[in-house]
N, C-alpha and C positions, 0 to 999 in steps of 0.2 A: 504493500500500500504506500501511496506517494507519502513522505515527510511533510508535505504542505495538506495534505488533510490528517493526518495525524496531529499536527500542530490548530487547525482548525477547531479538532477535535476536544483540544485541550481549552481552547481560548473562547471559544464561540459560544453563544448561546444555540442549544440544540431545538430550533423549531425547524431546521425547513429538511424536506425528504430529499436529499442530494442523491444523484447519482455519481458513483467513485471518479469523477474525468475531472479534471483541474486543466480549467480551457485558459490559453494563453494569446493566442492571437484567432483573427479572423477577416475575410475578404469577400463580402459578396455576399454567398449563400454556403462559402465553405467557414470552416472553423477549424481548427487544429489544437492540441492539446498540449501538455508538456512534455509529453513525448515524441511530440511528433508527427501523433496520428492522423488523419486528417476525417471530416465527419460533412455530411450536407446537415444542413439546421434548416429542419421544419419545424422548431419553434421558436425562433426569430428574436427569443427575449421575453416571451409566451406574448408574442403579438406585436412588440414592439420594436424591433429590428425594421421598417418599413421599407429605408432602402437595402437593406443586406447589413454588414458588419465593412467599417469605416468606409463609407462611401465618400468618392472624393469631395463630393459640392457639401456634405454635413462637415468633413474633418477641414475644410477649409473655411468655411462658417465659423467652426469655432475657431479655430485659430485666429480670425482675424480678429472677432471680438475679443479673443484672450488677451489680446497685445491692445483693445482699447476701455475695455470697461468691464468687469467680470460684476460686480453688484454695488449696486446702491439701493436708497429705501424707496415707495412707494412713497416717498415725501416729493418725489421731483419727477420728472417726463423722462423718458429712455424711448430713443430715436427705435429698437428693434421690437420693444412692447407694442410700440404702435404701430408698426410695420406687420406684426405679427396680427393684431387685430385687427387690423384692414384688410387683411388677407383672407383670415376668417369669414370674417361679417358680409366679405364681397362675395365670397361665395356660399353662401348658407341664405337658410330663411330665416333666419336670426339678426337682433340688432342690437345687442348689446352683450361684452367680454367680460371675464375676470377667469386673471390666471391666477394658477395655486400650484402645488407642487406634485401632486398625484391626484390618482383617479376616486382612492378615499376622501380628499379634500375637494377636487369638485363635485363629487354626490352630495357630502355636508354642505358645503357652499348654496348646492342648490337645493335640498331640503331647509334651510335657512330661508332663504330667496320664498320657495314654498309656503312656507309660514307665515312670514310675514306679508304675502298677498293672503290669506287667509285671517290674519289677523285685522285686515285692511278690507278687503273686500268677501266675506267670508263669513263674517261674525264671531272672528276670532276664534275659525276654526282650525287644527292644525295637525290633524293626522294624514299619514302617508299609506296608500294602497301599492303595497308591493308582490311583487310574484314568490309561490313557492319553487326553491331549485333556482334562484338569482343570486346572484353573486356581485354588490356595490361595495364591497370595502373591511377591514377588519378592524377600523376603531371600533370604538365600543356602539356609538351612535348607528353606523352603517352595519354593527353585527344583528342591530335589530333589526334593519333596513334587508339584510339580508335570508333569505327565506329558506335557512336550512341549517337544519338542528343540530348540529354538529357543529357550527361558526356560532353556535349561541350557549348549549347547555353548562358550559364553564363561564359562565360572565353573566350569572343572574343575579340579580334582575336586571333587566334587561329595561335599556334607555325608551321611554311607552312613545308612544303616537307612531305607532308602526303594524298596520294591520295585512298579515301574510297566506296570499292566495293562491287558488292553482294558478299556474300561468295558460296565454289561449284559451280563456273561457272568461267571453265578455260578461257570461251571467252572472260570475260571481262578482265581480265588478261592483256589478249595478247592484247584489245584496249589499255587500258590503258599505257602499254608499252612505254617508250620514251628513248628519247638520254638521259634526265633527271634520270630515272629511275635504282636505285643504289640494291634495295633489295625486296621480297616480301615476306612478315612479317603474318606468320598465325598460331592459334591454331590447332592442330588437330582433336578435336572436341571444338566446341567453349562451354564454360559452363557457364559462368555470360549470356550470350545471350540466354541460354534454352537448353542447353545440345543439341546444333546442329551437329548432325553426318553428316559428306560428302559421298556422293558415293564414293566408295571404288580407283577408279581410281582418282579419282579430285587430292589428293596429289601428286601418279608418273607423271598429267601431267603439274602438275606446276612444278616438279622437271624436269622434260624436260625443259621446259621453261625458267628455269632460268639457266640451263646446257647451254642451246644454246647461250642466251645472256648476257652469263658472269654475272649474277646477282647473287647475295648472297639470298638464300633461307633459310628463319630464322622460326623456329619452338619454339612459346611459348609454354611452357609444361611447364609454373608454374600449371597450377590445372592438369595436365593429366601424369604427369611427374613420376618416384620414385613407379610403380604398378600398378598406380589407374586404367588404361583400363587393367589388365592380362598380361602388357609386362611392362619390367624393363621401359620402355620408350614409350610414343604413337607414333611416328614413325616407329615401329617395328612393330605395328599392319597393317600399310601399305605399306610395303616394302619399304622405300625410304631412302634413308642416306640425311640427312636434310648441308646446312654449317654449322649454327649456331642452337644451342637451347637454352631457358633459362626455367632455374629453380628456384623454390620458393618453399611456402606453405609446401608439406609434407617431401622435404627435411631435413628440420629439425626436425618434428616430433613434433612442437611446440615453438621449440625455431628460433627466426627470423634469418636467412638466404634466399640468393638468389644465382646465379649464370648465367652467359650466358660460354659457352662453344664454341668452333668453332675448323673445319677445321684447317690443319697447312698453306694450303694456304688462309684463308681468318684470319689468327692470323697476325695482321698487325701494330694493337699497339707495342707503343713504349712506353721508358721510359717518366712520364711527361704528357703521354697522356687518363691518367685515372687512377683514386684511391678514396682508401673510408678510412676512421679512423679507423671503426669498422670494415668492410668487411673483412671476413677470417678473426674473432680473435679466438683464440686457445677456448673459452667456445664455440660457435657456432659451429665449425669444428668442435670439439670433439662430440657432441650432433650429427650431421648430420652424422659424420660417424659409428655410432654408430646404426640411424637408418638404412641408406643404406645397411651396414654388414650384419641387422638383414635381412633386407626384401631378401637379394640377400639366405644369406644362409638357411636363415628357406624356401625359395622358397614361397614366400608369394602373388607371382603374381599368383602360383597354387589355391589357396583359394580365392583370386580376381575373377578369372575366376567361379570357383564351386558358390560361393554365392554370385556371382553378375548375373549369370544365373538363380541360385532361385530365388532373389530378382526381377528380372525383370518379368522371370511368377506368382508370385504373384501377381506383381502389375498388370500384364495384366488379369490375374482370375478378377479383379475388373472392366474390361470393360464391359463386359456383366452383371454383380450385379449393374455397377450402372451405369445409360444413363447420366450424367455428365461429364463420361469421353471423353476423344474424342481420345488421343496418351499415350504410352509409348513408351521413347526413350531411345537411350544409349546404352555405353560399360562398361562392367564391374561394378565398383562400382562407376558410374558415371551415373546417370540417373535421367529425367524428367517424371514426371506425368503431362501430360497438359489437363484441362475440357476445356469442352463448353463455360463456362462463368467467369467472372475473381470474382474466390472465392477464392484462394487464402490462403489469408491472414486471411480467416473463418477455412480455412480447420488446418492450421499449430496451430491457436489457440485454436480448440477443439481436438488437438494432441497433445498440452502442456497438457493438461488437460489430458490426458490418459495418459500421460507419455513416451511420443515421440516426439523427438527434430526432426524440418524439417529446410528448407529453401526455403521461397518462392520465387525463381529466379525472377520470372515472376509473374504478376496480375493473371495469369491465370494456372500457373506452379510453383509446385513446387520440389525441387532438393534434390535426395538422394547422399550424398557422406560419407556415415560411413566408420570408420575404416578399414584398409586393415584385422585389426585381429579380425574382427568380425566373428561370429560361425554360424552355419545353424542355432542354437537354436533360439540366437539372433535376425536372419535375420526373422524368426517367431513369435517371441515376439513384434518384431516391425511391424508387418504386421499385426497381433491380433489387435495391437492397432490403427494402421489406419484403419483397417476395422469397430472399433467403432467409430471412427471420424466421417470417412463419412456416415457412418446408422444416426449419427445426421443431416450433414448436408443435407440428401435428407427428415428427417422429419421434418425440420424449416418450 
């Protein structure tokens, strides 16, 4: 075992499920370790890698800002904050920013945001309709936001005005509904929960719904956000102009940023009513809009769409080759392989070993999210190598 997770071993706090490779550089869509090895990464930073791993126009981005201004406070203007939100706002249905440093702080930000048109236009109402099996965040806040028992049963009691329901079923919606009821908070496709796709109506009829009763309809698109389904944004894949959205993950391109964005009528903060130190400092802005630029002009939701269509009949060629599997799901470069039985965590680690990077969402699932600037080549090299994976695992 490497010395550098042995030492990890000793110093670190032990929360997260590593797999044994200590990665040291990367280029693209490849990755290489310390030894050597070299690996394709289909999971990008679990979604965040958008153009690949040090892409020139991001590592030149920061660079330049590192040699002019790495942070200052929210007390003053920053020339790439603004740049960064121009860029947004121009292209979205949206009309008003705030940037923050992840995708737990733009859920809070806009659960905040939420409330307080609730408390304004509402009757000082202020609970959240969230899906079961969503995944917004592990503050304590976003643990209740989030609809799955296992992100909650250790941290009771549990932060209230968070009410958790199936996802895709507008009726329970409309139960749950109260004079209470200030927002209803959902991913477009849910991805920490299994890369859950809605019926294609389920979003315009919550956006009815919250049309009718004045509620604030908030779409997290930290993992779906910035390409990753073939549209600049996943509300564009189902027609709906969402209030609010928030963004994370491939925003930056690797560098930590977040954002929630909103409506000019549900933009309701005031001065005093929310801030970050770091959120929106000029090295972050600059890095995020650097990626946004690239992905809008190179048209890179084009290439989303082409090799995330390959990507998905490939992996469906594998249902009939191997009776383990049971589903392929997903949009774009956003998809699950779910088997029969929860292997897992067998499949992703005889896929280290071929030299292909996964993520086992699920016991039973696991999640491609590769680079937006991955190649048809690519999208075949890593399918070669999962199709050795599992030739092993059906001959154990």
């Amino acid at each position: 075992m490497s010395t550098l997770i042995d030492l990890e071993n000793t110093y670190y706090m032990q929360v997260a499920r590593r797999q044994p490779i200590v990665l040291v550089e990367g280029k693209g869509s490849y990755i290489w370790d310390e030894n050597g090895k070299e690996y394709i990464d289909f999971t990008a930073g679990w979604a965040v890698d958008t153009l690949g791993h040090c892409h020139p126009d991001l590592v030149k981005a920061i660079e330049e800002q590192a040699n002019k201004l790495i942070q200052t406070s929210n007390q003053f203007f920053t020339v790439p904050q603004i740049q960064l939100a121009q860029i947004l706002i121009d292209n979205s249905c949206l009309d008003r920013v705030f940037f923050s440093n992840s995708g737990a702080e733009a859920n809070e930000g806009a659960v905040k945001l939420s409330r307080k048109y609730g408390k304004l236009h509402r009757n000082g109402a202020y609970e959240v309709i969230t899906a079961l099996n969503s995944f917004h965040g592990r503050t304590l806040t976003m643990a209740a936001a989030t609809g799955q028992p296992h992100y909650q049963e250790q941290w009771q009691p549990l932060a209230p005005g968070f009410i958790n329901v199936p996802y895709n079923d507008i009726e329970v919606i409309k139960n749950a509904t109260s004079e209470l009821t200030c927002a209803v908070m959902l991913e477009p496709i849910q991805g920490e929960g299994g890369v859950n796709v809605p019926s294609l109506n389920y979003l315009k009829e919550v956006r009815e719904w919250c049309t009718k009763n004045n509620l604030v309809m908030v779409l997290d698109e930290v993992q779906t956000g910035i390409g990753r389904l073939g549209s600049l944004f996943g509300y564009e894949n189902y027609g709906v102009e969402p209030d609010v959205i928030t963004l994370a993950k491939g925003l930056g391109g690797g560098v930590p940023i977040g954002a929630f964005l909103s409506k000019e009528k549900f933009s309701v903060l005031s001065p005093g009513d929310h801030g970050s130190t770091y959120g929106g400092n000029p090295l972050a802005c600059a890095a995020a809009h650097a990626v946004v630029r690239h992905v809008i002009q190179n048209n890179l939701m084009s290439n989303v769409s082409k090799v995330g269509k390959q990507l998905k009949e490939g992996l469906e060629s594998f249902i009939d080759k191997y009776e383990i599997i049971n589903e392929v799901r997903g949009v774009g470069l956003l998809l699950a392989l779910e088997f029969k039985k929860d292997i897992s965590a067998q499949v992703v680690s005889l896929s280290n070993e071929e030299g292909l990077l996964l993520n086992p969402v699920r016991p039973n699932a696991i999640r491609f999210m590769p680079p937006l600037t991955i190649t048809s080549e690519e999208i075949d090299i890593g399918l070669n190598r999962l199709d050795q994976a599992l030739t092993k695992i059906v001959s154990l």
